[in-house]
N, C-alpha and C positions, 0 to 999 in steps of 0.2 A: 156862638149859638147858631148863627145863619149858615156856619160853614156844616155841622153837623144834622141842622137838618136837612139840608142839599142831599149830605151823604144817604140820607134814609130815603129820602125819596127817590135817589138815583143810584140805586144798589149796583152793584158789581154788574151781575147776574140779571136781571128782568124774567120777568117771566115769557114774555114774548120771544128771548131771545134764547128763553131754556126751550122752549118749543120748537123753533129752528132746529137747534141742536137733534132733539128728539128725531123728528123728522128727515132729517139730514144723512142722520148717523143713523136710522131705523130702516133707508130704501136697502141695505147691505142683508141683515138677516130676515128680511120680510121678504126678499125673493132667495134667500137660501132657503128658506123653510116651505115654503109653499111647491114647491118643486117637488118634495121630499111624496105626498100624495098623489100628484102627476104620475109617476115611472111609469107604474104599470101601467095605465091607460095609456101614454104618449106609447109603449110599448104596442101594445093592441093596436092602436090607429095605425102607429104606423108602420105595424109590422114588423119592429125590430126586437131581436133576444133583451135581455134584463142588462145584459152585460154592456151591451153597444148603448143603451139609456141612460147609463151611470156618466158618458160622454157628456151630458148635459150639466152636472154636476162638477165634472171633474174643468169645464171650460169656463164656467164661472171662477172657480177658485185657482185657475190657474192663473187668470184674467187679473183678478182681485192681488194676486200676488205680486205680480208684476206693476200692476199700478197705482197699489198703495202706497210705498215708498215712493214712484214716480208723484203720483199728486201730494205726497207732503212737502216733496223738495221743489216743486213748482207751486204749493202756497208758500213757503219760505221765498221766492225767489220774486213770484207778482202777487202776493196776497192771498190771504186764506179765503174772502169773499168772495172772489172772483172762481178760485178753484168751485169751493162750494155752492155755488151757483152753476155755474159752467156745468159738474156734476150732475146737479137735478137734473137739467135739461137733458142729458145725455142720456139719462134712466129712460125719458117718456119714449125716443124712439127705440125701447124694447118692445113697444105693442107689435112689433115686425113678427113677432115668435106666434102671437098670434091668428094670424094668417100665413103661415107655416106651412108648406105642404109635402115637406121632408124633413129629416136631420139635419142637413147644411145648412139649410136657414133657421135652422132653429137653433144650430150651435152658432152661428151670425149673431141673432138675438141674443142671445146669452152672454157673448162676450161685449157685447156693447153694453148691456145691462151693467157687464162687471165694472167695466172702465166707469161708466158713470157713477155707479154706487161707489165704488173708491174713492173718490173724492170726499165724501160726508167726514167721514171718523179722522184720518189726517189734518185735514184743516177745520176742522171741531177742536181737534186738542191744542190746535198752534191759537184759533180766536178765544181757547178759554184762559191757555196760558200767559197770550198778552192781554188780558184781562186784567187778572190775577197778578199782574207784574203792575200793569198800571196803576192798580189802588195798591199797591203794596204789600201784598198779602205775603206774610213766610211761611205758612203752610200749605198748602196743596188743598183748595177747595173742595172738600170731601164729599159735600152735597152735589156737587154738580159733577163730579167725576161718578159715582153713585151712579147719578142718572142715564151718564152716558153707560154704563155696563150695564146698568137695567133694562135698557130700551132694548137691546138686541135679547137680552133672556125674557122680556114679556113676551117678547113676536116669538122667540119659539116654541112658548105656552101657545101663542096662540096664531102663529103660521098654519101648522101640521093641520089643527081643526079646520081654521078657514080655508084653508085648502082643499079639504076633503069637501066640506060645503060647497066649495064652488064648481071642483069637476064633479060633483053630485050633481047637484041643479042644473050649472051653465055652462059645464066640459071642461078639461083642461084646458083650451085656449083662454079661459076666462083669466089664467091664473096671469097672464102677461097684459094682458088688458090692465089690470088694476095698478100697472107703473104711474098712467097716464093721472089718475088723480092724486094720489099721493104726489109724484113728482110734479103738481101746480100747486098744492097744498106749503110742498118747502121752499119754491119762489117767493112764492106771496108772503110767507112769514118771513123765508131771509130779507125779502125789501125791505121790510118792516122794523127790521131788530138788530141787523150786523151794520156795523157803519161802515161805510167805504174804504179801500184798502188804500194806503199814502200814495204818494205819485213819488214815480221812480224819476233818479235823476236821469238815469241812462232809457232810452229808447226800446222797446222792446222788436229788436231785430232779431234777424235768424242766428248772426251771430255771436249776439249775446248769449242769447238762449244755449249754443251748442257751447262758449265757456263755461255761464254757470248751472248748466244741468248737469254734465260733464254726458254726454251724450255715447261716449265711446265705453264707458261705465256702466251705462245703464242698458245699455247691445250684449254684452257679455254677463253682465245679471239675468238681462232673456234671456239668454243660452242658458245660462247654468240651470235657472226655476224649468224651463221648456224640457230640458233634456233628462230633469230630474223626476219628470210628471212623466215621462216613458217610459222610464225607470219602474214605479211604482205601479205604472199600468199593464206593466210586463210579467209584476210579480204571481206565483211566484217563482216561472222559468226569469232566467239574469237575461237582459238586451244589455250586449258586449258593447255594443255598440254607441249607444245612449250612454253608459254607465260613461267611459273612456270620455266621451263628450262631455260629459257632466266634472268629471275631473278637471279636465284639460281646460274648460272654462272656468273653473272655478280657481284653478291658477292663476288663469290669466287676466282676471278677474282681483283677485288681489292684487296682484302685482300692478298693475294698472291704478289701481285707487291710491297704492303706496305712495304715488310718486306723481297723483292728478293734482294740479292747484286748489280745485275747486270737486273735492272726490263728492262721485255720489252718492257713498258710505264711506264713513270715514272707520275703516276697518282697524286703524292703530288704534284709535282710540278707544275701538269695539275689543278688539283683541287686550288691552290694558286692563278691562274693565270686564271682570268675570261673572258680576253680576248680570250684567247686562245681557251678557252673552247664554247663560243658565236662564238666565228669564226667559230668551228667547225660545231656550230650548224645551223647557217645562211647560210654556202653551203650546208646544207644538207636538208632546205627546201627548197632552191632558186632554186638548180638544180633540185629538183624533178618538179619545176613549169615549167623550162625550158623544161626538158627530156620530159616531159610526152607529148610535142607539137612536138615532133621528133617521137614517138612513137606511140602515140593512131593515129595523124591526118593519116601519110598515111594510115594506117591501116581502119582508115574510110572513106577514100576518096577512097580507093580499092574496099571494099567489098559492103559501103553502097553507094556510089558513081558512083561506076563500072568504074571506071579509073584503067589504067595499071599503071605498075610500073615505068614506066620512069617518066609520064607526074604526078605523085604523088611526086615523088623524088622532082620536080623543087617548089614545094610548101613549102620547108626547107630552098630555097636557102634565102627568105628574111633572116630567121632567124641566117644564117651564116653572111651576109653582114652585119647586125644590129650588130651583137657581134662585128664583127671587127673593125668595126668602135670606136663603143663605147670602148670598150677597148682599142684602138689609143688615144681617145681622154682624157681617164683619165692615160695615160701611163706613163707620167713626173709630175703629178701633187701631192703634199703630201696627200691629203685633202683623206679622204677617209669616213665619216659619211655621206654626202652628198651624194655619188654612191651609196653607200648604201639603204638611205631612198628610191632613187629613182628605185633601181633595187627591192627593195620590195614593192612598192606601184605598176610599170609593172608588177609586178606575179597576185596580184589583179586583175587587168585588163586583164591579159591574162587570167585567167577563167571567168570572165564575156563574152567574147569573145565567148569562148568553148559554153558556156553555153546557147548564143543566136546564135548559128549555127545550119544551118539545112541542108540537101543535097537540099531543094530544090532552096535555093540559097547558092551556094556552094563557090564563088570563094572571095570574098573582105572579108570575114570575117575571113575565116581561112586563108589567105593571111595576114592582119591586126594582129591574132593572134600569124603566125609567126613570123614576124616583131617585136613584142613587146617582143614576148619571145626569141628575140635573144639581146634585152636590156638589160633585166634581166641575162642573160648566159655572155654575156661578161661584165657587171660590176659587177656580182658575181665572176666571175672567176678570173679578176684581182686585185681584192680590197682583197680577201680572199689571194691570194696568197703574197701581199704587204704583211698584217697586220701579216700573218706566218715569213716572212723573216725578219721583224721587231722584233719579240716577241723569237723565237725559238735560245735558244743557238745552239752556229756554231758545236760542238759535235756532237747534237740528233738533225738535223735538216734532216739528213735523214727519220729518225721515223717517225718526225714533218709533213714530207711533206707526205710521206704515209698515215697518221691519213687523215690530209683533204683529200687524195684522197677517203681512209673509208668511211667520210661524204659523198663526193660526191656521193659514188656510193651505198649509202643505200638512199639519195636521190632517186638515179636511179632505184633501187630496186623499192621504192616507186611507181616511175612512170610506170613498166611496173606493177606490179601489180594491179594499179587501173585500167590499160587499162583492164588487166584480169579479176579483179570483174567486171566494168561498163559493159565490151561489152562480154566475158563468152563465148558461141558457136556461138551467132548471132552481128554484132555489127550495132548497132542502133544511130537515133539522139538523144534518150532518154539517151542512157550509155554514149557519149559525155559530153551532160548537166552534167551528173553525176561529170564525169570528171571536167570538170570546178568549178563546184559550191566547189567541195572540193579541186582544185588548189587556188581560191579566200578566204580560211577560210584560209589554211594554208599562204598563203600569209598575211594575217593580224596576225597571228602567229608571222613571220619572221620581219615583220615592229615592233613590240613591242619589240622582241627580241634586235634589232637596236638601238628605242629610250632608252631601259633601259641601253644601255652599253656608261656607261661616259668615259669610255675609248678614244673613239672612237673623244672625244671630243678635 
């Protein structure tokens, strides 16, 4: 009787340490979204086209891609605490973006923002996994896995708004100011609630680090993500040049991991494992379907529009409500083929939507679009991270969980770079359609994707 009531009084989960988590894993989409209101004004100040603004966007996510998998296999290797901690800290000196007085210091800020924000979500999943292992659990803590998908779809309810509110009132610089409380906010609760990571036996040297990070793996992963975001950013004239790189690293790149001790993706086993490999690739169109209705719309509702940034912002909120919901509703439930099909048949319809909008009737349609594309965003994001916490040994599940963030955010790549071909220095109702038409191809992409995986069955 003493040992059961222990257990209640000392639950898996805490609530303090579900807070963390929140926190943690929230500094990620709480400065993707808040950005999304900036463009145009960061435009205006400082003088730069629509197209050259989306740089700001596309450095985060490139940033994030690279260092999510980097910080899961370094909470794997010195602790999820340490990473996640080390992370926060790392967010607050984005207030640099702040006191800004060009684009290079502003893409500066942005990629430090990213590297720090990577940290949260990777070693969030590795402290909930050995958790979850410690008490025993042989299912997959649905509540807290839940949470952690919900936290990035409430902030994009409610980024885009408070964004607009803030370069309303207090400028877009405000929008990089607000790292520094949040990121003392997830100190102070990680002290509180994550215990201390084990003490290694080995020494943390430089040489250790460079065996088991595998460091010549993770050189050629930047190569590959780096020269694949030029790629995209070229579209949609081809960079021969980029493209050939992007190859020839990705080669080498495999072949390297094949045969590392200690790979920093273990590509055989990614390659064994179809599921895995489809999951990756299904958040990596879904989200672009999503993002790119956070991204292109206020940016056309600004400039082609002539709407301010506050009352542009409120035109995301459907698309936060929709995620969240949906994501609630498939939270406890095994089934996961089903959200699927339907979160890829909404990316469909969210570019036909894009496609038949015009400014001159502006408000049900792209109101409808965001609606639909917050369908798509939260049973993409909770079905993807089920089918990861099912599939991923409890080991690399740090890695694991970085890789899908990869996905997501070459997705995201995706999305602002078509904003930047379709709409370029003027944006139009014509580069909208654009937008759409190639959100509705790529969505029939991601539904075929879905029906081929019997897995899933």
């Amino acid at each position: 009787m003493k040992t059961a009531d222990k257990t209640r009084e000392t639950p898996a989960f805490p609530k303090t340490f579900i807070m963390a988590m929140i926190f943690g894993v929230g500094l990620n989409p709480v400065n993707s979204t808040l950005i999304s209101t900036a463009l145009a004004p960061i435009s205006h100040d400082l003088r730069i086209d629509a197209g050259r603004a989306t740089l700001l966007i596309s450095a985060l996510y490139l940033t994030c891609a690279i260092a999510q998998p980097t910080a899961g296999k370094l909470s794997e290797i010195i602790g999820p605490r340490s990473v996640f901690m080390a992370g926060a800290a790392l967010v607050m000196i984005g207030l640099l973006g702040g006191f800004a007085p060009n684009l290079g210091v502003l893409l500066t800020s942005r990629v430090l923002i990213g590297a720090g924000t990577s940290c949260g979500y990777p070693a969030a999943m590795l402290l909930v996994r050995r958790r979850a292992d410690r008490m025993g659990l042989a299912e997959p803590p649905s509540l807290v896995l839940s949470i952690l998908a919900m936290v990035g779809l409430v902030l994009i309810a409610v980024g885009p708004p408070l964004g607009g509110l803030l370069v309303t009132f207090l400028g877009w610089r405000s929008t990089f100011f607000v790292n520094v409380l949040v990121g003392i906010i997830t100190i102070v609760l990680g002290l509180a609630s994550i215990e201390p990571d084990a003490k290694h036996e080995h020494r943390m040297t430089v040489s250790f680090f460079i065996a088991h990070l595998d460091v010549m793996g993770l050189l050629l992963f930047s190569i590959t993500i780096s020269a694949l975001l030029i790629v995209l950013m070229s579209l949609p004239t081809f960079d021969k040049v980029s493209g050939c790189v992007t190859v020839i690293a990705l080669l080498a790149f495999v072949a390297w991991e094949l045969h590392a001790a200690t790979p920093f993706v273990d590509v055989r086993s990614l390659a064994a494992d179809n599921a895995m490999t489809l999951n990756f690739l299904r958040a990596m169109l879904t989200m672009l379907g999503a993002y790119v209705v956070m991204y292109a719309l206020p940016q056309w509702l600004e400039d082609a529009c002539h709407m301010n940034a506050g009352v542009s912002g409120m035109f995301i909120i459907p698309m936060g409500v929709v995620a969240t919901v949906a994501s609630l509703s498939i939270a406890k439930k095994p089934i996961v083929r089903l959200p699927l099909m339907v979160c890829c048949s909404a990316m469909v319809a969210v570019g036909m939507l894009l496609a038949c909008t015009s400014s001159a009737g502006m408000v049900v349609l792209p109101l409808t679009a965001s609606a639909v594309a917050g369908l798509v965003l939260g049973l993409s994001m909770s079905t993807s991270q089920t089918v990861l916490y099912r599939r991923a040994a409890s080991e690399h599940i740090g890695t694991s969980s970085g890789l899908l963030r990869t996905s997501i955010y070459i997705g995201s790549i995706g999305a602002s770079s078509l904003s930047g071909v379709f709409f370029g220095e003027t944006v139009t109702d014509g580069g909208l359609h654009g937008i759409g038409i190639t959100v509705a191809v790529l969505g029939v992409a991601a539904l075929l994707a879905t029906v081929m995986d019997r897995t899933l069955r």
